[in-house]
N, C-alpha and C positions, 0 to 999 in steps of 0.2 A: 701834732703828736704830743703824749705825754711828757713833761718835764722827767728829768731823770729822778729826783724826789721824790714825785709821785710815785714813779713806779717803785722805788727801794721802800714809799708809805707802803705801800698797797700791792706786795711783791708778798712773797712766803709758802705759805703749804698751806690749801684749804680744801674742804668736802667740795661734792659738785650737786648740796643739799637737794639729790634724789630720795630722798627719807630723813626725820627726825623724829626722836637719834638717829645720826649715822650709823653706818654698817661698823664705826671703829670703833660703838659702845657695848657692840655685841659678846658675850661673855656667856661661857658656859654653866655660869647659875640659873638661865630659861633652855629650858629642854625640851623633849618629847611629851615630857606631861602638862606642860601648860600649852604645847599645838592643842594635843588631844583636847583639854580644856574649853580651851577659845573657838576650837572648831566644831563643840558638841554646846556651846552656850548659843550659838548663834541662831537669831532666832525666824523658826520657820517666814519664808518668804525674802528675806537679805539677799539682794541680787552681789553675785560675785565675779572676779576674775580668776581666769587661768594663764600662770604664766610657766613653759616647757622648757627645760634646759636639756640642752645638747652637746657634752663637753665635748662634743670631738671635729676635729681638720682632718681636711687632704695635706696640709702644708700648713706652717706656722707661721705668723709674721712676725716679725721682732718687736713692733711695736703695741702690739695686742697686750692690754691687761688684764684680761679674764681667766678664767678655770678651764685651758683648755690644751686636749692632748692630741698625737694621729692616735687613729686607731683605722689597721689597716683588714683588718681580720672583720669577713662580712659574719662570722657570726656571733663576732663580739659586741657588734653593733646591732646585731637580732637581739642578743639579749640582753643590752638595753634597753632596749625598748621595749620588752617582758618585764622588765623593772619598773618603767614608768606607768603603764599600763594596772602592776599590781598596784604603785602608789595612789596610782589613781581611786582605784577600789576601795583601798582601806580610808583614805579620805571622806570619801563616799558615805563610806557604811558610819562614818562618827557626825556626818552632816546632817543627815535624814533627806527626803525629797523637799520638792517647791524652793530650788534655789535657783533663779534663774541667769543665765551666764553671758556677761554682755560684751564677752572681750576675751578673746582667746589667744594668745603670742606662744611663738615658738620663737628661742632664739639660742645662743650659743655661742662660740663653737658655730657650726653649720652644720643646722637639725636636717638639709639634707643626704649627709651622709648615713642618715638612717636609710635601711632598703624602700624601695616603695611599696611593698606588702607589708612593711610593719609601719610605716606612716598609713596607711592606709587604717589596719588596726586599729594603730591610737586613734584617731580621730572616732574609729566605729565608737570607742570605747567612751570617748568622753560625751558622745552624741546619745551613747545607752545610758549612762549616769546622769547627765545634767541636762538641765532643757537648756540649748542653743537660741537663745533671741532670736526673730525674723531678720531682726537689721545689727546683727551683733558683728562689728569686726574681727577677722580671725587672718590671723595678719604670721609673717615667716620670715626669716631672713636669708637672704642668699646668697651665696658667694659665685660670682659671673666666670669664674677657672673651671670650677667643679660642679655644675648644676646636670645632672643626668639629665636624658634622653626625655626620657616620661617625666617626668617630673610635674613642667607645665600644666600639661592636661589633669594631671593627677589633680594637682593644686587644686587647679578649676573643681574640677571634679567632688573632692570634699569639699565644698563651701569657700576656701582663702578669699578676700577680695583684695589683699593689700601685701605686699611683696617691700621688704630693704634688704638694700646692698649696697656693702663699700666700695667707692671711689675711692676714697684718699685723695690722693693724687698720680699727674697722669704724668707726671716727669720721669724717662724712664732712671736716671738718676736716682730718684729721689726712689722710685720701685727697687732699683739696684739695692740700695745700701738698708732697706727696709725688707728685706726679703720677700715683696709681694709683687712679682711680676702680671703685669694687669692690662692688658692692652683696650686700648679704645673700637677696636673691633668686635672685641669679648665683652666689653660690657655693653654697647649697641646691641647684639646679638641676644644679651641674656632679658635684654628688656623686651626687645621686639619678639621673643619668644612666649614671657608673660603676658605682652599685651594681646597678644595674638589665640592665646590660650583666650581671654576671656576676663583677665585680670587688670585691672582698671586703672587703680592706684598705686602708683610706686614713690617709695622713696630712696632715695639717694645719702649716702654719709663721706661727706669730706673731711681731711684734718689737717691743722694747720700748724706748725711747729718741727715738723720732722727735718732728719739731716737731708741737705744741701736744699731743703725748700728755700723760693723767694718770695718777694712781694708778688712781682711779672710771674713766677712760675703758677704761682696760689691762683691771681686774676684769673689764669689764662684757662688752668684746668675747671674753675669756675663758670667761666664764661663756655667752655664746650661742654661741658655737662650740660649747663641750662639752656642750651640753643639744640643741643642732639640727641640729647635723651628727654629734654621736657619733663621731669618728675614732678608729680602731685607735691612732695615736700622733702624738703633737704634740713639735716642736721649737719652743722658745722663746727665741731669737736677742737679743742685744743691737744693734742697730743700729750697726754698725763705720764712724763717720764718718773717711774717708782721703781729703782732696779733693787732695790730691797724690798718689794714684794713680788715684782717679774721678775724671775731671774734671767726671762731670755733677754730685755731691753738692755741687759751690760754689756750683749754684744755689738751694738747700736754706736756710731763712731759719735761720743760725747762731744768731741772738738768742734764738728757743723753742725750740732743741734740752735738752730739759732735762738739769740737772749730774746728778755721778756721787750725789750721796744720791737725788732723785728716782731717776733710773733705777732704783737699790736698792730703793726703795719700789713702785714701778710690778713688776719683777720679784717682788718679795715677796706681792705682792696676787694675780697669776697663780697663783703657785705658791700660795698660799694656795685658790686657786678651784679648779685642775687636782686636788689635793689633797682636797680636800670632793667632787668630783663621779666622783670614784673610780680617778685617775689614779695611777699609782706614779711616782716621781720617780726618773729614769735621770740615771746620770752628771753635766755639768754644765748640760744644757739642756735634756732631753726625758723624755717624760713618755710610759706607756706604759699599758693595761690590764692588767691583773690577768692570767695565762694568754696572753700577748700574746710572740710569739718572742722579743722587745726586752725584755721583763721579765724570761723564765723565762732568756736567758744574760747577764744583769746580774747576777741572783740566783744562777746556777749561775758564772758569776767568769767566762766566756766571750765576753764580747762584746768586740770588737774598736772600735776607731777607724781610719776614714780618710779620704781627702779628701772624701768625702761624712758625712762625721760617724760617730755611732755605728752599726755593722752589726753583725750576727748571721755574718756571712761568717767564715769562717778562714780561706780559700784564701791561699797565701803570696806571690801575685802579682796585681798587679793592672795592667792595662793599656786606658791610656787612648789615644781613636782621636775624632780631628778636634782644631780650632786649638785651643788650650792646655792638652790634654788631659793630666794628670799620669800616669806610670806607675811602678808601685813594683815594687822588686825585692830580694830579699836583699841585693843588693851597691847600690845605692842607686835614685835615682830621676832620671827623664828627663820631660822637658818640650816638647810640639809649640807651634811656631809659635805664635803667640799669637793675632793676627785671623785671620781668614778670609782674606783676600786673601794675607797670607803665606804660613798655611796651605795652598792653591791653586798659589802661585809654585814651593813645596820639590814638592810635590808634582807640578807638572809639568817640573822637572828631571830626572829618568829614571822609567821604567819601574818601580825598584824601588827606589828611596831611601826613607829612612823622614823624615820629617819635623821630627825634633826638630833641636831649639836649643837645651838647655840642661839643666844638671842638677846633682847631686851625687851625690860617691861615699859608702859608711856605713865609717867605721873599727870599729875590734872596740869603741873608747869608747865611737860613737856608738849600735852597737847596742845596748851595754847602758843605756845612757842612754833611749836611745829605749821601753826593754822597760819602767825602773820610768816614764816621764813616761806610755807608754801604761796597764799596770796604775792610777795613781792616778788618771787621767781617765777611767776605764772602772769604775772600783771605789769611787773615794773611798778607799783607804786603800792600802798597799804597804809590804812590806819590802824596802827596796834594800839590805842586809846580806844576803839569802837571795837577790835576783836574781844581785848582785857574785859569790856561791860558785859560784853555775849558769856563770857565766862569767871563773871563775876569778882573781878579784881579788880582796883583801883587806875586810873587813868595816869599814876605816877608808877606802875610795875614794871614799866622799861628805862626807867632814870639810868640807868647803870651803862645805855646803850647813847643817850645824847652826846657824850663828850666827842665819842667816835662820827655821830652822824651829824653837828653841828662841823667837824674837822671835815668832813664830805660835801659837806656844805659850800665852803669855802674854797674845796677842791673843783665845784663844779662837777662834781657825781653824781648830787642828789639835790631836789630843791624841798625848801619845807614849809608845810601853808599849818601852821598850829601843829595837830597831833599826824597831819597826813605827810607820807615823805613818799616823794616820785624822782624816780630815777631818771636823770639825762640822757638825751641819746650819746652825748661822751660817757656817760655814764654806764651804761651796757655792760663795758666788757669786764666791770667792777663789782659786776649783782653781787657773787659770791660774797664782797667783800663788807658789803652791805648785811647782805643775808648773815653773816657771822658776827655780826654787834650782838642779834636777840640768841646766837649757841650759847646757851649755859654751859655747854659741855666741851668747848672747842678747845684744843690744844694748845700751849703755850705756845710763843710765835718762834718758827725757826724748829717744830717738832717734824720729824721726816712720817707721819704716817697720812699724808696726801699728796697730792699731785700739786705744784704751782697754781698758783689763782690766776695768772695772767698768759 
């Protein structure tokens, strides 16, 4: 285990660099008119992504960080999705044709609380807009309490080939004091229902950190997911307590939240299980089979990060549609309305406004900054001497970052062969901390606008 040292080194508040900039340099000096901009510069033929937001639950969990609300009223969730469906259009018409679409996510919240005649819809709708790749993943997330009747088939039905859904964990304690009661019945069921539909690929999301979790409990719920459910691939989450920006996690008994050596140990036991029962260990949280898309472009140096974590996607754009939908672009990123009811307001101000509030623009820095923080989060190891030459800076433009990763060095985090530095396998569960030497823009240490690093 780590020394206590290390961990008060390498302890504090950091991004979980799914984007750079982070979503904390977003500001409302990029608006509406630089989407419309970036989304009407783009040029004919630029293959892109869709990503669908779903703000709404059956049921809330307490440890959820996202933008989400009930909403129990089926025709507020019809017109929803009359919402998303117009965003879709107006997007459209600023794009022109021949853009072809190689990755489609729904996620949320749980996009199936939409009806399934308006998920049916949307899908009609992005299928008339954009051309759909042959072999494009179109992937959803699901929650195993609340998955209607039809649903499966449906799924099958429009195209989906790839299904996730949280586990957490299977302690009913640990379900207790988290308000997400989840039986191992219900989630068996909800998989053998997808598979059985026709849908191939599942993955799995565990977390480790929550109150009265153990090391034993973490193993245990690990080890029966990967022996009974079998998932294509598992992300294994630290539980990101921010009750200054969730206000539901202040109801969360902070006393058994356990410290950062637990957590360490509780992660270590997972990864010690996923490990034994024949998982390959992706990046800094997920876990893949053997032959599994997510392994073979880990391994081939291909696999991408974004605000859905690690992807197989390249596309250079991605564009997100409903309330706080992120969208990335070469020249930076933009951000919709955050609730739904916002979302709703911008969107019934005309005909043809696009919705966002907020953003940032990427300087040529931050590109290249962005290129080595994504390489070493995607790879575990990076030469930012060879990125600097690709973009034309000097081989000395991360001086500022040595002190920090010679001190990692010695820590046994990171090893260093001249300009290249590769993370140890003690090293792993430190990427982040790694990854924040080359943020120009990271927070003073000890600033409350992230999650723990460990």
């Amino acid at each position: 285990m780590p020394s206590s040292d290390l961990l008060i080194r390498y302890g504090g508040n950091l991004p979980r660099y799914t984007s750079y900039p982070t979503a904390a340099q977003f500001d409302a000096s990029v608006g509406a008119d630089d989407s419309e901009a970036w989304l009407r510069a783009m040029a004919p033929g630029t293959p892109l992504s869709l990503y669908l937001h779903v703000p709404f639950c059956d049921a809330l969990c307490l440890f959820c960080g996202c933008n989400t609300s009930v909403m129990r009223d089926p025709a507020g969730r019809t017109a929803y999705g009359a919402l998303l469906m117009d965003e879709l259009r107006r997007v459209a018409g600023r794009l022109g044709p021949d853009h072809p679409v190689r990755h489609v996510q729904w996620g949320g919240g749980t996009p199936t609380t939409l009806p399934p005649e308006t998920m049916r819809a949307a899908m009609q709708t992005i299928r008339r807009l954009f051309t759909i790749e042959r072999d494009a993943e179109i992937a959803i997330e699901l929650d195993p309490r609340h998955m209607p009747d039809a649903y499966p088939d449906l799924l099958r039905t429009l195209g989906f080939n790839r299904v996730s859904l949280g586990v957490q964990d299977l302690d009913p304690a640990v379900q207790t004091a988290c308000g997400r009661i989840q039986s191992r019945a219900q989630t068996e069921d909800c998989v053998r229902r997808v598979r059985a539909a026709g849908i191939a690929s599942v993955n799995v999301d565990l977390i480790y950190g929550l109150p009265y979790q153990t090391v034993d409990g973490a193993g245990e719920t690990a080890a029966t997911v990967a022996a009974a459910l079998r998932p294509d691939r598992l992300a294994v989450f630290g539980y990101a307590h921010v009750p200054w920006k969730q206000k539901r996690q202040a109801l969360l008994p902070e006393s058994v939240l356990p410290g950062p050596a637990e957590r360490l140990a509780q992660r270590a036991r997972i990864d010690a299980v996923l490990r034994a029962a024949g998982y390959r260990a992706i990046g800094l949280d997920h876990y893949a089979r053997p032959g599994d898309a997510l392994t073979l472009a880990a391994e081939g140096g291909t696999m991408r990060r974004n605000f859905q974590g690690y992807t197989v996607d390249p596309a250079p754009v991605l564009i997100g549609i409903g309330a706080s939908a992120i969208s990335s672009y070469p020249q930076g990123m933009t951000q919709n309305a955050l609730t739904a009811a916002a979302y709703a307001r911008l969107m019934g101000q005309g005909t043809d406004t696009l919705p966002v509030v907020r953003g940032v623009r990427r300087t040529d820095d931050d590109r290249l900054r962005g290129a080595v923080i994504e390489r070493l989060m995607c790879d575990l190891r990076v030469d930012p001497a060879a990125i600097g030459a690709h973009h034309g800076v000097p081989a000395t433009w991360f001086a500022d970052a040595m002190p920090g990763l010679h001190q990692a060095a010695a820590d046994g985090i990171v090893t260093l062969d001249g300009a290249m530095i590769r993370m140890t396998d003690a090293g792993r569960p430190f990427l982040r901390n790694i990854a924040a030497l080359f943020d120009a823009h990271r927070a003073p240490p000890g600033a409350a606008r992230h999650a723990g690093a460990l």
